[in-house]
Each structure stands twice: as C-alpha cells, then as structure tokens.
N, C-alpha and C positions, 0 to 999 in steps of 0.2 A: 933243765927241763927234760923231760922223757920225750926219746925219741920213738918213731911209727915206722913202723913197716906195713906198705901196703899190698896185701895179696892180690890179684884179677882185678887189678886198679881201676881199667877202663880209663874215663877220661880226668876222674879223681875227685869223683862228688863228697866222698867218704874223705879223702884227703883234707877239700878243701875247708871241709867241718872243721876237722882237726886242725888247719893249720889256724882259719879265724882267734880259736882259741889259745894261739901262743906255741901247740908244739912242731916240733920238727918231723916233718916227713922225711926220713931218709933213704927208703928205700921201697920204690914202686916197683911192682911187676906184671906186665900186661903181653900179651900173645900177641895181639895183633898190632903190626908195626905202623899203622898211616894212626890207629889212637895213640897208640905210644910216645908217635911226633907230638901229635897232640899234649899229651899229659908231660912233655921235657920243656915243652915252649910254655906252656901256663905254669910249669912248676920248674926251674928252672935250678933250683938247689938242689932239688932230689935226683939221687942217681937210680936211673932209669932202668931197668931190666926187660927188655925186649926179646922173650923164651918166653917156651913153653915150661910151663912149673914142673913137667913131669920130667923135664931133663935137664933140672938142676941141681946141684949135689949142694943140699941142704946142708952141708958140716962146712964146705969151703965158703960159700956167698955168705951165709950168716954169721960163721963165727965172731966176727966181734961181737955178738949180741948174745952171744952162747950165755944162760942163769944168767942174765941180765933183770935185775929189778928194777931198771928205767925206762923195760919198754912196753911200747904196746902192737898188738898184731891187729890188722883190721881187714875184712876182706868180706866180698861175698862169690863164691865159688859159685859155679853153675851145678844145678843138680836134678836135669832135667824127669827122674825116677822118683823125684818125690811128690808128682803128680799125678802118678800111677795107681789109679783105685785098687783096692784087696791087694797091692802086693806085700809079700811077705818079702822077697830080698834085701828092705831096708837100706844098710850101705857099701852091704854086698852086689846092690845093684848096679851095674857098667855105667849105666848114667849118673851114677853117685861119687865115683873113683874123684874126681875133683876134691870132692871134701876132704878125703883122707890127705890129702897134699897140704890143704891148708892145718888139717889138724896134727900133721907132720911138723910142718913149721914150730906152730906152737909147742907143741912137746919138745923140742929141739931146744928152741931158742928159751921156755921158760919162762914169759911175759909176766911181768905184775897185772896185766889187762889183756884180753883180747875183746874184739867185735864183730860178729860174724852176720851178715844178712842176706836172709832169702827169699822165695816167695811164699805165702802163707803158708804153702801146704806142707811144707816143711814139721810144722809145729802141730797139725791138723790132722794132715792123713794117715789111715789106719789106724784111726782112733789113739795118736799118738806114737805110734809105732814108732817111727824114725825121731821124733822128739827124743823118747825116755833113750832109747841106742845113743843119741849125739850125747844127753847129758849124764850118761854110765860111763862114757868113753874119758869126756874130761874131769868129770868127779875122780876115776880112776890115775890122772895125772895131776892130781892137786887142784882145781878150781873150782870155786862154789857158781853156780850158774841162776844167771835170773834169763826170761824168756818173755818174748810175748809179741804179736801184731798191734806194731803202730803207723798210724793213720797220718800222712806227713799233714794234712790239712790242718790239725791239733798240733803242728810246731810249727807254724806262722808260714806254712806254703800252700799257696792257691792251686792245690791239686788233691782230687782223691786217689792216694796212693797208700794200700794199706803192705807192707813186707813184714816179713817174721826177723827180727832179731836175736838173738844170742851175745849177751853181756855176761862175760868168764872174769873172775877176779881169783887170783893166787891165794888161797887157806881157807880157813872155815866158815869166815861172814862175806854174806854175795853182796855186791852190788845190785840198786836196782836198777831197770830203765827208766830214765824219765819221763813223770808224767806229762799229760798234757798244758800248754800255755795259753791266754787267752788269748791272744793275737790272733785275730780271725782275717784271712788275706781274699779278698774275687779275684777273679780270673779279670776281671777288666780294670780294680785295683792293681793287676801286675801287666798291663799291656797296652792301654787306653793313649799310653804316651811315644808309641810307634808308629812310625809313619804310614798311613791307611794306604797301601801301594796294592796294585791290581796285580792279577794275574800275568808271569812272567815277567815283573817289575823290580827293580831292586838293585842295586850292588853290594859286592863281598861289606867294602866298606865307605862309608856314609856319613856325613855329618848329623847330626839331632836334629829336625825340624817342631817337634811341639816342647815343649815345656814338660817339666816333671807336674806331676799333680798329686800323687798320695806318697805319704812315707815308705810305701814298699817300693815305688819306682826311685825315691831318692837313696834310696838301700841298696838298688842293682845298678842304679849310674854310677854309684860311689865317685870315682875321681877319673873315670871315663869319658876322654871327649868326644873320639869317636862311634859309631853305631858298628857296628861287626853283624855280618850273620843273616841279615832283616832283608832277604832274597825269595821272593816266590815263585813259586816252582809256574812252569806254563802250562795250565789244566787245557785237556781237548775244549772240543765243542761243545759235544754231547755233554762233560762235565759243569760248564759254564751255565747249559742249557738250564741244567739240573736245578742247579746252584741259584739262577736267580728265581727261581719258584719257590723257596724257600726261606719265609721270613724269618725273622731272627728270634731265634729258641724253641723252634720248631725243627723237624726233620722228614726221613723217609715218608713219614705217614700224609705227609700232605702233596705227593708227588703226584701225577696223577694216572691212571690205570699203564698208560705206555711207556712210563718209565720204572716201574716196578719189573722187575727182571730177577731171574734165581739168583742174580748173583748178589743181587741188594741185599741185606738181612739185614734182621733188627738192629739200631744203633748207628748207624751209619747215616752217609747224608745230612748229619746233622748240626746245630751250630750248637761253639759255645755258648753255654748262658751266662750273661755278664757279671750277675749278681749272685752266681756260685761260684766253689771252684771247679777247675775243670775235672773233666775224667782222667784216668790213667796215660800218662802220656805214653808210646808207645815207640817201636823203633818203625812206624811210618804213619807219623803223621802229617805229611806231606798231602796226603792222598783222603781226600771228601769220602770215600768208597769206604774208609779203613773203621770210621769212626766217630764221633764229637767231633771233628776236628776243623770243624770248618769257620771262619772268623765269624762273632758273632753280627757284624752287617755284612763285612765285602763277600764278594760273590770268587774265594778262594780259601783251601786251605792254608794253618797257620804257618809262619817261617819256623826257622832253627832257632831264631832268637827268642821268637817270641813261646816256642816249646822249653827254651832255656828258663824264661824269667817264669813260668809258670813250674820250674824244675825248680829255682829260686837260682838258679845262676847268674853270678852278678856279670855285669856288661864287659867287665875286662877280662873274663874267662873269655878266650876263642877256639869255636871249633872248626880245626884244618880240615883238609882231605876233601873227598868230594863229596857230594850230598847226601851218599849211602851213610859214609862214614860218620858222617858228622848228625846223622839220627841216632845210629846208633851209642854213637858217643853221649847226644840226651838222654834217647831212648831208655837205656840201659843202668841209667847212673843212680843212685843215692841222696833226692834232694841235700843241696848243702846244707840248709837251716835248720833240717831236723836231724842232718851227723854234728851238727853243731851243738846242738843241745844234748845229745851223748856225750859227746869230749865234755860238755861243761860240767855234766852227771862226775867225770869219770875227775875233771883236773879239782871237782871239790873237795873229792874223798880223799884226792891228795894233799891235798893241802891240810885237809883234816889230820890225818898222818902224819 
C-alpha cells in the first residue's frame, strides 16, 4: 500500500482520511508541540516530526522516499499573502515562503500523488494569479494538476466549509477531485446525542448519557465508550444575559437596544440552526461573541467535541492540551470525511493501475 507523508499535519484531519482508507501515514510534521502530542497519541504509528519545515534537511528526513512511486504527499501550508487583494508578489510573497517548503518536499521526494489545501483565495485571488504561478511550478516538475473549492457539506460533513484543493498526479493524465456525495448531514444530525450540559459543566472524560439516534452519530461513536472533550467553557454574566434572549435560530438582531455594542457585529450571538449545517468552524468557538456558535437551545457556546463531530471527527480521535490548543487543533483541521473521499478518488486510480 502507498505510504503518506504529511506536511503542517496539525491534529491530522488529512491523515485521518487517509488512514480510513487503508493507507499508511508515515510521516507527520507539525511546528507546534502540545498538537504534535496530540497527533502521536491519536496516530500512534506515525513518526512524528516536531520542527519547524524550514529547518529540516529535506535530503536526510525523506530519503527513503527519494523517486518513490508509492507515495503520497499531503499538506496544507499556511499562506497567509494569498488573501492579499491586487497583490502582485504571488509566491514571492513572505507570507507565502511556506508553500515553497511543501512544494520542496515534493519535488525532492517525487510522489505518484500529492494533496495540497488551502483557503479559497488561494485559487481566486488576482484573478487567478497565484493559482496559474502554483500549477507552472509543478507542471514544470512532472504533474498534471486538477484544482478546485470544495464545500465539505457535499461530502457528508455537517459544516459549511468551503477550502481550495490542489490534486498533483505524476505524467500527463490528471487526476480529478471528487465530486460531490449525496449524504447530506444537520448540524443537530451530528450533535443531538450529547449531553445537554450548561455553562462551565462537563468533564475532560465522561460516560454517554443519551443514545445514538441518526447514522452520522453511530459513525462518530464508532467503538467509543467513553465521551472525551464535551466541557463548556464558563460564559460571564453579561454573556449568559445575552444568551438567554435569544431563541433558537435567531441571533444578534433580536437583542435589544442595550446590548448592541460596537463590538457585536453581524453574525454573532447567534445559534446553531439544527436543520442545517453549521458555519465555518473556526479556531474560537468557544466564544457566543465569535459567531454561529452558540448551541442551538442551551444558553452556551458549543464544546470541542461537539465542534469536532460537526468537523466529522470521530469520538475516539482526542484532543490534548488546553482549551486554546485544542480549538485550534479543530479549528484548523481538514474535515476527515471529505479527505476521505479524496484518498478514495486517489486509492481508485490506483488500483485502476
């Protein structure tokens, strides 16, 4: 089976696609060390690379994989210059330099596949500017490149999260990305079966108190007894205040004159709506202030878990470290069931092969 290499792994949402589908992750690499524990205790085969990418010597760490036709690269670099309206620096831009580490790798190592993901703008800004730059660069190293923003909602995760993609395959016919599935997931489809705990209630870990009820909760219990995660953060007063003014699937706009303040803005203060999926998970939504984020009855923002299974992370993925970290570690990540359905794109063609 082909094995993966994963770039800016974070907590390993890209991984865990990949691994569902049979391959081997062998080598993660993440900068920050409390995800890093993270990504060794959930992934426990892979060896772990705790660096910074930019001071690694790409010829020593990879060479076993050097013109390897078994592997695949998979990553999403930060590229925070490709949000930059009119600019022209492309990936000559300082906040770009990431990329070039990951597209090091590949050039190095050779991959029969790689998979690269970013934020839209990636594909979008400067009227393609930095797109056609990324797919000169590896056309120029041998891969045929498919592209495109997909919408994890459209691969059976109860989230609007749209990222830009980059699907590289080695010669002349590209691989595509896969389209979308009809599995359509709610946000109260993925959470309905968590314990309805208040404000500053909860421990790290917990037994199950309701029952599974739809197929996507029996999909994230999998063979999980205990509950991990399902901890609410303890909102002030003033937030509490907020919060119970606010019926369910409504928000900001129904607060009333004295609690509108400059700092409110559109989108905030507001609740899940049960019967969609939710918005963009984000790395704080902890905080009623931030966004959607708010459960769509109780009168608190959502847990880690339950930003997890709307991430599509199953129940026995845990996230360590303290509460920053372990947003970020959601926040940040790759739903699983839509890198899932890439590797499935990618293990067909193999096998076609």
């Amino acid at each position: 089976m082909y094995k993966v290499i994963d770039l800016f792994s974070g907590i390993g949402g890209l991984s865990l696609g990949f691994r569902l589908e049979g391959f081997e992750i062998s080598i993660a690499n993440e900068i920050d060390a409390s995800i890093a524990e993270s990504y060794k205790k959930n992934h426990p085969e892979t060896y772990v690379i705790n660096q910074d990418i930019t001071e690694l010597e790409i010829e020593s760490v990879f060479k076993d994989f050097h013109n390897s036709n078994n592997t695949i690269v998979i990553g999403g670099p930060p590229c925070q210059g490709f949000s930059q309206k009119g600019s022209r620096l492309g990936l000559d831009d300082t906040r770009n330099y990431l990329f070039k580490y990951f597209f090091n790798v590949v050039d190095y190592v050779k991959p029969q596949y790689f998979v690269m993901e970013n934020v839209p703008n990636m594909l979008t800004a400067c009227n393609g500017y930095f797109k056609n730059e990324i797919v000169s660069l590896f056309n120029k190293i041998g891969y045929s490149i498919d592209y495109g923003i997909l919408n994890s909602y459209d691969y059976g995760v109860p989230q609007e999260r749209r990222r830009a993609f980059i699907l590289g395959k080695k010669g002349d016919i590209k691989l595509n990305l896969p389209k979308p599935i009809d599995t359509k997931v709610s946000a109260w489809d993925a959470i309905s079966d968590l314990s309805y705990l208040e404000s500053g209630e909860g421990e790290f870990l917990q037994d199950y108190k309701i029952n599974s009820n739809t197929s996507y909760q029996k999909l994230m219990r999998c063979n999980s007894k205990i509950l991990y995660n399902h901890t609410v953060t303890k909102h002030s007063e003033l937030a509490l205040e907020r919060l119970k003014l606010i019926p369910p699937e409504q928000g900001r706009e129904v607060l009333p004159p004295e609690h509108i303040t400059g700092s409110i803005f559109s989108g905030t203060w507001s609740r899940i709506i049960k019967s969609k999926p939710s918005v963009t998970i984000t790395t704080r939504f902890d905080t009623p202030s931030s966004g959607r984020f708010s459960h769509p009855y109780l009168n608190r923002a959502i847990t880690v878990r339950e930003a997890a299974r709307l991430q599509s992370f199953p129940d026995d993925i845990i996230f360590y470290g303290n509460k920053s970290s372990q947003m970020k570690q959601v926040g940040n990540a790759v739903p699983p069931l839509l890198a899932q359905e890439i590797a499935k794109k990618i293990k067909k063609d193999i096998n076609n092969d």
